[in-house]
N, C-alpha and C positions, 0 to 999 in steps of 0.2 A: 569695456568699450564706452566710449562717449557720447551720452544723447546728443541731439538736436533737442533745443528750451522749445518747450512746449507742446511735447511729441511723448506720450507714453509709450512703456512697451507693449500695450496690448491695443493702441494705435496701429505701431508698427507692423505688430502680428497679423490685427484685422489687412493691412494693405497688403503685405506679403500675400495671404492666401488668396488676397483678391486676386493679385498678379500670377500666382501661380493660372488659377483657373485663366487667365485674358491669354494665357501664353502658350493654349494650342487654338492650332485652326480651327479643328471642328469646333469647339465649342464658340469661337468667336465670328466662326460661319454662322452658327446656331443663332447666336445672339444678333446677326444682322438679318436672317430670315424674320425673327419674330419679332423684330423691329416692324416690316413690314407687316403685319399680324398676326395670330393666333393660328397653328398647324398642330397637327396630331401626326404621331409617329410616322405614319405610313407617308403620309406630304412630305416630312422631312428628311425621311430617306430617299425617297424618290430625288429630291432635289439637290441632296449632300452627293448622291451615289454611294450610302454606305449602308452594308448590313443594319438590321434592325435591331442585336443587341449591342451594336457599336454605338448608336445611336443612343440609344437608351441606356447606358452606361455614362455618356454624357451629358443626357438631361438630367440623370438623376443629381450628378456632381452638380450643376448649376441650380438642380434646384435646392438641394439640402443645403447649400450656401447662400441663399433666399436670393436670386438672381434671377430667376423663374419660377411661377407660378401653373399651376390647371385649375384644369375644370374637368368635371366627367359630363359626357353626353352618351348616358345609355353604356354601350361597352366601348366607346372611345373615349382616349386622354385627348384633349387639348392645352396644349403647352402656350402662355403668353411674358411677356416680360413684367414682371416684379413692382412694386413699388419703388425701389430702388435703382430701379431703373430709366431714363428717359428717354425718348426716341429724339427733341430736339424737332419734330417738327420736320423729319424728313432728313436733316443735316448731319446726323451721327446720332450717338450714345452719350448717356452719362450715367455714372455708375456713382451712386452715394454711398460711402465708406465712413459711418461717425461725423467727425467733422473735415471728411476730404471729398472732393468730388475729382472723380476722374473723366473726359473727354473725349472721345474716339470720333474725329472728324478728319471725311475727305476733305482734301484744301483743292484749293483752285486748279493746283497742278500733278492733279489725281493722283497724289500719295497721301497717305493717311498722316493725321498727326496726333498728338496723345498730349495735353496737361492735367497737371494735378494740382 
């Protein structure tokens, strides 16, 4: 198969696993809660409406793919978004992949839109 000039394969790979992870809800539910800031388990089920090892099966995915971050307070996790990550100041997401950056913004006409 044919690269794109200037695109390695492990470019490639890195964006692939990115997209895998952006391409379920929960975790892109996930990733717009803690946009809003920093929750621990039990908030984020509450406001997903999903069991707690549902939940927790999905942070872990986000976060062993460094897209989330914790902290421990005492016997609770709190879950925030990554360096990697930008909130955009309210406006969306931005997720830094090497030298891509990817975009998760509502537009005008409250549909999401997505560059890279």
């Amino acid at each position: 198969m044919a690269k794109a000039p200037g695109h390695t394969d492990q470019d490639l790979e890195q964006l692939t696993t990115l997209f895998r992870l952006l391409s379920d809800k929960t975790r892109l539910n996930i990733l717009m809660l803690l946009a809003q800031g920093e929750r621990n388990v039990t908030t984020l089920c509450q406001e997903l409406g999903l069991p707690q090892p549902t939940v927790s099966h999905h942070l872990g995915l986000l976060r062993m793919n460094n897209i989330i971050g914790n902290r421990r307070n005492g016997k609770q996790v709190f879950y925030n978004l990554d360096g990697r990550v930008d909130t955009n100041d309210g406006a969306g997401l931005s997720l830094k992949v090497e030298k891509y950056r990817i975009d998760i913004q509502a537009s005008q006409h409250a549909a999401a839109s997505m560059t890279i």
